[in-house]
C-alpha atoms as one frame of an Amber mdcrd trajectory, in Angstrom:
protein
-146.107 -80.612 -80.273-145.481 -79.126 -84.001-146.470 -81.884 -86.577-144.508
 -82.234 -89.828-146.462 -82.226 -92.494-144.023 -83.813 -94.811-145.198 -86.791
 -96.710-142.927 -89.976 -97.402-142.770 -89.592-101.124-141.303 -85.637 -99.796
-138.680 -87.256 -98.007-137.834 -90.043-100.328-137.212 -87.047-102.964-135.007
 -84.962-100.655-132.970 -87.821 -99.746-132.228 -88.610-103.207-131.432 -85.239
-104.045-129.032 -84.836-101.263-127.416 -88.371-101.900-127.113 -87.230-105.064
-125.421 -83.594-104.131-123.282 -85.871-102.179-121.992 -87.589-104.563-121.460
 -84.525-106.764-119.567 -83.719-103.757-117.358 -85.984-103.369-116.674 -86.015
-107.410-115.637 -82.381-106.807-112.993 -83.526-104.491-111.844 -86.006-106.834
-111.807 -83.479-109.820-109.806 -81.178-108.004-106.863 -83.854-107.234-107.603
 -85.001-110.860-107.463 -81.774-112.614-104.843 -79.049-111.582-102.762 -81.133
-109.416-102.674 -84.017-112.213-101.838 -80.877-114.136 -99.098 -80.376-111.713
 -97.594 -83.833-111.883 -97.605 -83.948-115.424 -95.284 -81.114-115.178 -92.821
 -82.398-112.630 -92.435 -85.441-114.339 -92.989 -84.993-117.889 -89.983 -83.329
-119.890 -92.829 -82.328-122.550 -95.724 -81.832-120.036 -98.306 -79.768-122.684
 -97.893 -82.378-125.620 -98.283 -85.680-122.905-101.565 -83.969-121.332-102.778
 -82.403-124.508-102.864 -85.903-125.897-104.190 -87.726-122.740-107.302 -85.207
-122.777-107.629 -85.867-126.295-107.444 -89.387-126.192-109.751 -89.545-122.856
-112.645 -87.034-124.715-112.795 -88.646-127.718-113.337 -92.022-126.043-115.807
 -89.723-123.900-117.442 -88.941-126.783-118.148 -92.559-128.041-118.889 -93.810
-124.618-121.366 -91.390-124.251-123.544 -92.304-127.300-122.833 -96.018-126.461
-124.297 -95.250-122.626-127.621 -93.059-123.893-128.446 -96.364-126.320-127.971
 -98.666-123.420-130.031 -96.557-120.586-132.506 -95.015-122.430-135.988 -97.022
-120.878-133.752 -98.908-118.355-130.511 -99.539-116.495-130.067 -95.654-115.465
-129.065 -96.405-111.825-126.968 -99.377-112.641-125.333 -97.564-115.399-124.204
 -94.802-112.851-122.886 -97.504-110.501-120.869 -98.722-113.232-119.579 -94.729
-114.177-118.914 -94.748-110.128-116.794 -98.094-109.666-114.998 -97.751-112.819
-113.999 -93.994-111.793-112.118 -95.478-108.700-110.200 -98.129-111.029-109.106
 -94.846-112.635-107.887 -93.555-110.099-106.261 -96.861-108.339-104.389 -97.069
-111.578-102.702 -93.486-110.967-101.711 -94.536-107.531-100.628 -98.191-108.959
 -98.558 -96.672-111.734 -97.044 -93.387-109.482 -94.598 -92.087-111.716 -94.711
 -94.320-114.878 -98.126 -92.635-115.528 -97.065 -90.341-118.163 -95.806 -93.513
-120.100 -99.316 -95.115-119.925-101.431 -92.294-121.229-103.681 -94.995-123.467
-104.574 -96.470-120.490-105.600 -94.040-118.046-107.420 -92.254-121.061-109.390
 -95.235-121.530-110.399 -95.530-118.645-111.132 -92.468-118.025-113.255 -92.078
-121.201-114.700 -95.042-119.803-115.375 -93.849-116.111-116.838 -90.336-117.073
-119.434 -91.349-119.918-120.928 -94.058-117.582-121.141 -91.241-114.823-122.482
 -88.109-116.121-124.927 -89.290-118.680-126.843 -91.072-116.324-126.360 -87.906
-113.904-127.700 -85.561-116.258-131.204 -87.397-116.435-131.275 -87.736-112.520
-131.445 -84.285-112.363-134.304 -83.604-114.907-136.040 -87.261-113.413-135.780
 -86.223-109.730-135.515 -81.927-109.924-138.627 -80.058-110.755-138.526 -77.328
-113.367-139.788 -74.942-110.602-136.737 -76.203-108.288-134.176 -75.961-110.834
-132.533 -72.908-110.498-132.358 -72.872-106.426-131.116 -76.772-106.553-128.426
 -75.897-108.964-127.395 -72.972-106.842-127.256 -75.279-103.621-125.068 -77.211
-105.578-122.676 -75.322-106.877-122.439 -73.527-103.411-121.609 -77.019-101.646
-118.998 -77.924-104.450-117.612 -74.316-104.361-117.618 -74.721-100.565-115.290
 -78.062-101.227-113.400 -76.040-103.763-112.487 -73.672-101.241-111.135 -76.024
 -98.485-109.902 -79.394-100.361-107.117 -77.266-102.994-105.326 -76.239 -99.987
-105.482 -79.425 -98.139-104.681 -81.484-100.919-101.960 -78.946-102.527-100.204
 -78.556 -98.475-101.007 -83.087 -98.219 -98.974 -82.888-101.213 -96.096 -80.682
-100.261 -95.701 -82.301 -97.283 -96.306 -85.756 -98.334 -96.014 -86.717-102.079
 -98.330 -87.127-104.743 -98.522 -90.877-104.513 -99.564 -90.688-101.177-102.284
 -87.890-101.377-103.527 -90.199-104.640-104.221 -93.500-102.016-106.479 -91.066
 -99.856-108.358 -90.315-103.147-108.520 -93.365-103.742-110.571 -93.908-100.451
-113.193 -90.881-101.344-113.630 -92.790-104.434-114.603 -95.957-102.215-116.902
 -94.104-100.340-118.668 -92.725-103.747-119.464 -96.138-104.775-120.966 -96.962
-101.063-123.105 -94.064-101.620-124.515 -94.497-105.314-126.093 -98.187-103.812
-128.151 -95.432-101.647-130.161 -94.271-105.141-133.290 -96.227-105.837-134.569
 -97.272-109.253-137.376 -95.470-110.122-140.331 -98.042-110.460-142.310 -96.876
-112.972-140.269 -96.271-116.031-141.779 -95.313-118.800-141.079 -97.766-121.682
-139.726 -95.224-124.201-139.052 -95.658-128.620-135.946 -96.933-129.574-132.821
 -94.746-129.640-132.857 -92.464-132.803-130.175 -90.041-132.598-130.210 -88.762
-136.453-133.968 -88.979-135.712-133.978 -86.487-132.916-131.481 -84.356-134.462
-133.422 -83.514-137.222-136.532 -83.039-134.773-134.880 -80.776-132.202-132.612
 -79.006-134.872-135.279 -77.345-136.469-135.848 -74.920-132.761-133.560 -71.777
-132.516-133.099 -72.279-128.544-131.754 -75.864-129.197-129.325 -74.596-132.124
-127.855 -72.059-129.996-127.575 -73.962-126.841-125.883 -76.564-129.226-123.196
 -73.848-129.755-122.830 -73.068-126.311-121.897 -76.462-125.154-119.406 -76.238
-127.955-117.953 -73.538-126.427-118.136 -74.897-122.698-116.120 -78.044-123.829
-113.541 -75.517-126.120-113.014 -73.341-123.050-114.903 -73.737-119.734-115.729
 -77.277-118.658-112.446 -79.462-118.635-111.375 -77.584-122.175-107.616 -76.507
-122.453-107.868 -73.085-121.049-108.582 -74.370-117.001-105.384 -76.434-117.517
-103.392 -73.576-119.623-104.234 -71.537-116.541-103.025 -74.013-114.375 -99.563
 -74.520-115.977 -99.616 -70.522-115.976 -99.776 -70.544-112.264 -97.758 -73.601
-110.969 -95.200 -72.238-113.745 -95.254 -69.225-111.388 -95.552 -70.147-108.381
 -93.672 -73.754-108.320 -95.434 -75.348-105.543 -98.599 -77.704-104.829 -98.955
 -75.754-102.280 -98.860 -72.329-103.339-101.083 -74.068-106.472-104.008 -75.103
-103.953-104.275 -71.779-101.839-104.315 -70.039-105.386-107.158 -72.593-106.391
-108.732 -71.843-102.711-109.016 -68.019-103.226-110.240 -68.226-106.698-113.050
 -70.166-105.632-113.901 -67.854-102.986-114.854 -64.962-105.287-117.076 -67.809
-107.435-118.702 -69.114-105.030-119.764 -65.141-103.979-120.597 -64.742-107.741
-122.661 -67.661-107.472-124.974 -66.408-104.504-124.864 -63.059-105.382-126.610
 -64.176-109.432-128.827 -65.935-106.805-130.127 -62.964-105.145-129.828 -60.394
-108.186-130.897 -62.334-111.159-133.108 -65.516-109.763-136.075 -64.039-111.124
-134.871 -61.210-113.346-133.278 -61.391-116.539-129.544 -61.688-116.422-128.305
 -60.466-120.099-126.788 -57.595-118.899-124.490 -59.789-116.312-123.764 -62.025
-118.986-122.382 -59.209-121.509-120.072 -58.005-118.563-119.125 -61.781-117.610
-117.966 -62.555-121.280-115.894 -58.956-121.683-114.071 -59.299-118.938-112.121
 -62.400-119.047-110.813 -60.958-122.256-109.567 -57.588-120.578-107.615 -60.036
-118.092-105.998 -62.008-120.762-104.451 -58.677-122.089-103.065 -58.198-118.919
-101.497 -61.022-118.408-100.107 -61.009-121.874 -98.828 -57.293-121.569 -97.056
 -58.305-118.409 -96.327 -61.069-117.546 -96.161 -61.390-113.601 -97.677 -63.249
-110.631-100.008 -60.244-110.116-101.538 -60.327-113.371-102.120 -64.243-113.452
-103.768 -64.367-110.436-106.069 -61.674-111.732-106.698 -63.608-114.587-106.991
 -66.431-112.537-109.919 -64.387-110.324-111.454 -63.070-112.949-112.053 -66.240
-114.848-113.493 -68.359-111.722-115.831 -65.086-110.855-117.490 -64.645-114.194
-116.731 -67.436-116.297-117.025 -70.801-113.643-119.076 -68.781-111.888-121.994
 -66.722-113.640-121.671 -67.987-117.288-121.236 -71.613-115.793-124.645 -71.440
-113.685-126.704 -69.380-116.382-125.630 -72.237-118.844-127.126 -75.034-116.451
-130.051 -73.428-115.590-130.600 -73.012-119.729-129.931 -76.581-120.640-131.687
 -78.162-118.028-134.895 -76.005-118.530-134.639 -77.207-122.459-134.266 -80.712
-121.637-136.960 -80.351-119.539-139.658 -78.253-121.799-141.746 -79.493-124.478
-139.285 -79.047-126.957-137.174 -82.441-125.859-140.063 -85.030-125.819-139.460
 -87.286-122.530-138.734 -89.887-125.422-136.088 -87.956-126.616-134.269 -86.452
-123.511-131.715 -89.548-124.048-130.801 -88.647-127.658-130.657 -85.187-126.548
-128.002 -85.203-124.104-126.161 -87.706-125.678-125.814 -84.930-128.498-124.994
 -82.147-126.090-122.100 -84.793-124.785-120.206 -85.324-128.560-120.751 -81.805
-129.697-119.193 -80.795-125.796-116.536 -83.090-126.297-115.207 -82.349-129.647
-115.064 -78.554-128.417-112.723 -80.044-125.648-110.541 -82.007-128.546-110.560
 -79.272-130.432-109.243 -76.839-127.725-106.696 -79.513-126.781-105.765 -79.553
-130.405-104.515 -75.982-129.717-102.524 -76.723-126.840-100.843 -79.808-128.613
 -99.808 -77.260-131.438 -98.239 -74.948-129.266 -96.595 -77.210-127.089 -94.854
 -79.048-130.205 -93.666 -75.796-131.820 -92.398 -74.500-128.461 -93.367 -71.333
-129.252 -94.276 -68.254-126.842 -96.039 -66.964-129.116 -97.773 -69.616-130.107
 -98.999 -69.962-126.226-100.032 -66.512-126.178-102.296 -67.262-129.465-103.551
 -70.455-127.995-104.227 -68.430-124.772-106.206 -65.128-126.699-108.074 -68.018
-128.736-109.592 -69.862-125.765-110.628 -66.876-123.872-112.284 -64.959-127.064
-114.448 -67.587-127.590-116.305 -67.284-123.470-116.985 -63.851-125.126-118.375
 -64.994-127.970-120.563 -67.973-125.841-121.904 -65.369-123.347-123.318 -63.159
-125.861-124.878 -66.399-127.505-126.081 -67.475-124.259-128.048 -64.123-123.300
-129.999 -64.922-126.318-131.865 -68.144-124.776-134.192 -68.132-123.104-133.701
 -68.188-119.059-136.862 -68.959-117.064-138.745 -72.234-116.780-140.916 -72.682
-120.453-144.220 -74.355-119.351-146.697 -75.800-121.631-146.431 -73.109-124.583
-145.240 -73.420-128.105-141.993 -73.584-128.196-141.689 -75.484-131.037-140.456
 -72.982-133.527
């Protein structure tokens, strides 16, 4: 008879952590109906689709943006789990408000931007400490790549399934089995326990640990970087430009999805094959090519127009931007949160700074795409478009600059 030598404490941990993937999960699948098939319906029923979602995301990251510091003050030495909950519950009111209003959404963007501000503050602030509470420094890097491989996975199979459900069905009714996901994301998130011991921490000081983690050169530059993840990568204008680009093209849900699907495809390879290449080596070399390329793709696409050179882009851009860049940036941040250079104290503060400065890059990317929308111009598009995808370049070559690898107990202080 084999014997387990796994302790409770073991098991406790990787039960959280998968409850927690799970959730992550799920949030993918929501995220995907929420992002390029929103896109989508924005487009079918909105006679000035760029300016009506350039303004929603505006209105829904700067509310982000407050929420976020409002969130980090509250859940600093307690609350963390019940603060998620909240982030959770209010993310399917959110989303019963789509399927409530159907159509009539795109005349009640100050609602479902509220509450969406509302919804996604309370959710990943609280999810950003689980990961440095519950994930060891040592376990970082292979427990984001199990991640991102399980939410590429999703990304793979749920844009066709939702973009065909949609085809076939309507967007109203695809929303109501979202809607159901999100139920089942709340039953899940009364799973996580409160961590018993918490540490009772100072009060929160965010001009306090500004100064204080300003002064390190790993901290400024990561600061830029999540600038430039909100301006282009994560939720910024350039993964909905994209998407308008390719439903524009290609006119169906359907044909939107198995786009989606394939693109995901080559990131999720990306992702395992940075795992086996660069898990232990240094990975500046893949970041150079990962920031020049996007760039060469763009020119394509503006050269000639066509469906073949948008879903190059389109491959390109999920290879080496969502995929590489995206996981070298998470393994960077959450190693910094984690060192000695964000005191426990201060790991609060801290990412409720990395969550205004990512926001306003969003804003100020959707500022772009408001412009060009309102002046109508194809030119204007094509600017907005070069602008976006310059600046991965510019945050790859910052990002092979910080350090990679777990920092320990040295000085890091400087």
């Amino acid at each position: 008879m084999i014997k387990l030598n796994i302790t409770k404490n073991e098991i406790k941990r990787r039960l959280e952590t998968n409850t927690i993937i799970a959730i992550d999960a799920l949030k993918k699948i929501m995220t995907i109906f929420l992002g390029p098939f929103l896109t989508a319906y924005f487009i079918k029923t909105s006679s000035e689709s760029m300016v009506d979602l350039s303004i929603y995301y505006i209105l829904s990251y700067l509310l982000l943006a407050i929420g976020s510091f409002i969130v980090a003050s509250i859940i600093k030495n307690k609350f963390r789990i019940g603060m998620f909950r909240i982030g959770v519950i209010a993310n399917f009111i959110y989303i019963m408000s789509i399927v409530i209003l159907k159509e009539n959404v795109v005349d009640n963007l100050w609602l479902i931007s509220i509450l969406y501000g509302i919804s996604q503050s309370a959710y990943w602030f609280p999810y950003n400490l689980f990961v440095i509470d519950k994930i060891e420094n040592s376990e970082r890097t292979s427990y984001t790549v199990k991640k991102n491989l399980i939410v590429s996975s999703i990304g793979v199979l749920f844009p066709v399934l939702l973009g065909t459900a949609i085809t076939i069905t309507n967007f109203e009714l695809t929303s109501t089995i979202i809607l159901i996901i999100s139920l089942i994301q709340i039953i899940l998130s009364f799973m996580l326990i409160p961590d018993k011991h918490v540490s009772k921490l100072e009060k929160y000081h965010v001009g306090k640990t500004w100064k204080k983690i300003n002064k390190n050169k790993q901290v400024r530059k990561m600061c830029i970087v999540e600038f430039l993840i909100g301006f282009s990568i994560s939720d910024g204008a350039l993964g909905t430009l994209i998407t308008i680009l390719i439903f524009n093209a290609f006119k169906t849900d359907m044909n939107l999805g198995i786009i989606t699907s394939i693109s995901t495809i080559f990131s999720m390879c990306s992702i395992k094959l940075y795992e086996k290449l660069f898990k232990n080596e240094p990975d500046k070399k893949i970041l150079i090519l990962s920031s020049i390329v996007p760039v060469i793709s763009v020119l394509l696409v503006l050269f000639n127009t066509n469906n073949i050179t948008i879903i190059i882009y389109s491959l390109c851009y999920e290879i080496f931007v969502n995929g590489i860049l995206s996981l070298s940036r998470s393994i960077r941040l959450f190693n910094i949160a984690d060192s000695n250079i964000i005191n426990k104290e201060d790991q609060s503060e801290f990412f409720s700074i990395r969550e205004g400065i990512l926001n306003f890059g969003r804003m100020i990317s959707y500022s772009i795409l408001l412009f060009a929308g309102m002046s109508g111009s194809v030119i204007a598009l094509n600017i907005s478009l070069i602008i976006l995808t310059l600046s991965i370049t510019v945050m790859g070559f910052i990002l092979k600059e910080i350090e990679k690898f777990e920092y320990g107990k040295e000085d890091l202080t400087k």
